[in-house]
C-alpha positions in Angstrom: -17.9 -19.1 12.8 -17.7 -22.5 14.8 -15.2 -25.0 14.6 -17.2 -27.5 13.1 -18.3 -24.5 10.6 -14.8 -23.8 10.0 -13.9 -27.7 9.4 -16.9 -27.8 7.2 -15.6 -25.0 5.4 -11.7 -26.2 4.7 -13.1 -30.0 3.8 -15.2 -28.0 0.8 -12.0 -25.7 -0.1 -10.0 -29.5 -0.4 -12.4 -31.1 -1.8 -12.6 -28.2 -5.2 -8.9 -28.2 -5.3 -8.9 -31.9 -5.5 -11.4 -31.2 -8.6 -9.0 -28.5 -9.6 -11.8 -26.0 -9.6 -10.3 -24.1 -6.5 -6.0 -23.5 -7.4 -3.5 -25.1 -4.8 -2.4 -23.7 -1.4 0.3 -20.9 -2.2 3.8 -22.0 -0.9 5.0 -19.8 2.0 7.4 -17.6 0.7 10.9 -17.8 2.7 11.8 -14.3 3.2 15.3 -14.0 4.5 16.6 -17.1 1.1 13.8 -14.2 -1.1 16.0 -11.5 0.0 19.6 -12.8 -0.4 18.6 -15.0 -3.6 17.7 -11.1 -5.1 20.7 -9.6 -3.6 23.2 -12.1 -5.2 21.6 -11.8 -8.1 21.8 -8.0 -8.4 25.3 -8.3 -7.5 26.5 -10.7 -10.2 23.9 -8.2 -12.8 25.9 -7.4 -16.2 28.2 -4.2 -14.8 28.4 -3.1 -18.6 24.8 -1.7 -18.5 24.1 1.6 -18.2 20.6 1.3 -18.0 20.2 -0.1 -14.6 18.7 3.1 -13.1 16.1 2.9 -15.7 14.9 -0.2 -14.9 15.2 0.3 -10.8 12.7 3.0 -11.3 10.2 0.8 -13.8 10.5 -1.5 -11.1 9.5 0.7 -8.6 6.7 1.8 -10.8 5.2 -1.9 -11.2 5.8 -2.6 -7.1 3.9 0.8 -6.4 1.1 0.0 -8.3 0.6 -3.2 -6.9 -2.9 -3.7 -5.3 -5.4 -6.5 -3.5 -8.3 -7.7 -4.9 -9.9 -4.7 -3.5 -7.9 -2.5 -5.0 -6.3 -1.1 -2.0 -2.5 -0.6 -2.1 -0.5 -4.1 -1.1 1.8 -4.5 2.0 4.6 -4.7 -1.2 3.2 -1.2 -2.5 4.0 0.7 0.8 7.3 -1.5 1.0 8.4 0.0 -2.6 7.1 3.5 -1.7 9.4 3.2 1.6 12.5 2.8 -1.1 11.3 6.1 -2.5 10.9 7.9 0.3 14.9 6.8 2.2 16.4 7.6 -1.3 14.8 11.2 -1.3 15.8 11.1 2.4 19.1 10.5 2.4 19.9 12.9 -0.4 18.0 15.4 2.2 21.0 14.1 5.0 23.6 14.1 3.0 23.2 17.6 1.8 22.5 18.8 5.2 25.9 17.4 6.3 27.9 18.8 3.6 26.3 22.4 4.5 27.6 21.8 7.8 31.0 20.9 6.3 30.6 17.4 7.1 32.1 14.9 5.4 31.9 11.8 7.6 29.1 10.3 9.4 28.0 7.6 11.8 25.6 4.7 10.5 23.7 5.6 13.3 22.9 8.9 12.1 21.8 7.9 8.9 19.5 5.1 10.6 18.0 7.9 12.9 17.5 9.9 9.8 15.2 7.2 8.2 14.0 5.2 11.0 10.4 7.1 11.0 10.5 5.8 7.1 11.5 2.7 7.6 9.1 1.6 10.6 6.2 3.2 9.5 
């Protein structure tokens, strides 16, 4: 596509969003206020409910299933899927270091352990 193709184009795209047939540019998301906004919130979660593992795993569920308009599995599909996979993992270290009589640990280890995970 030329440029003047591709300037053609975005005047059309503002032009239908002025008409409101076309919705809005999305917002960028900020990513690192995202995460800690969700992680202050989970820490200040009602402590009296014994549910939450419940509704970590529906969560899960919902994030997992989460496609594109093609139907192929989202970027935040394989993200959720990663969570599965490091939990199963670190069960798998932990009980390898307490069949070696281990009780302590480096966090380094455990990163080794789920770094193939984590930067697939």
């Amino acid at each position: 596509m030329t440029k003047s193709e591709i300037k053609e184009k975005a005047k059309i795209k503002k032009s239908l969003q002025a008409k409101g047939l076309l919705p809005p540019d999305k917002k960028r998301l900020n990513r690192k206020k995202f995460i800690d906004e969700a992680r202050e919130q989970w820490e200040k979660r009602d402590l009296g409910c014994i549910l939450w593992d419940f509704y970590i795993q529906q969560a899960l569920v919902w994030m997992t299933s989460y496609t594109d308009m093609n139907l192929r599995p989202s970027p935040q599909a394989v993200g959720a899927a990663k969570v599965y996979k490091i939990a199963l993992k670190l069960k798998e270290f932990e009980e390898e270091k307490r069949e070696l009589g281990e009780t302590k640990y480096k966090f380094k280890e455990v990163y080794e352990s789920l770094k193939d995970i984590m930067e697939a």
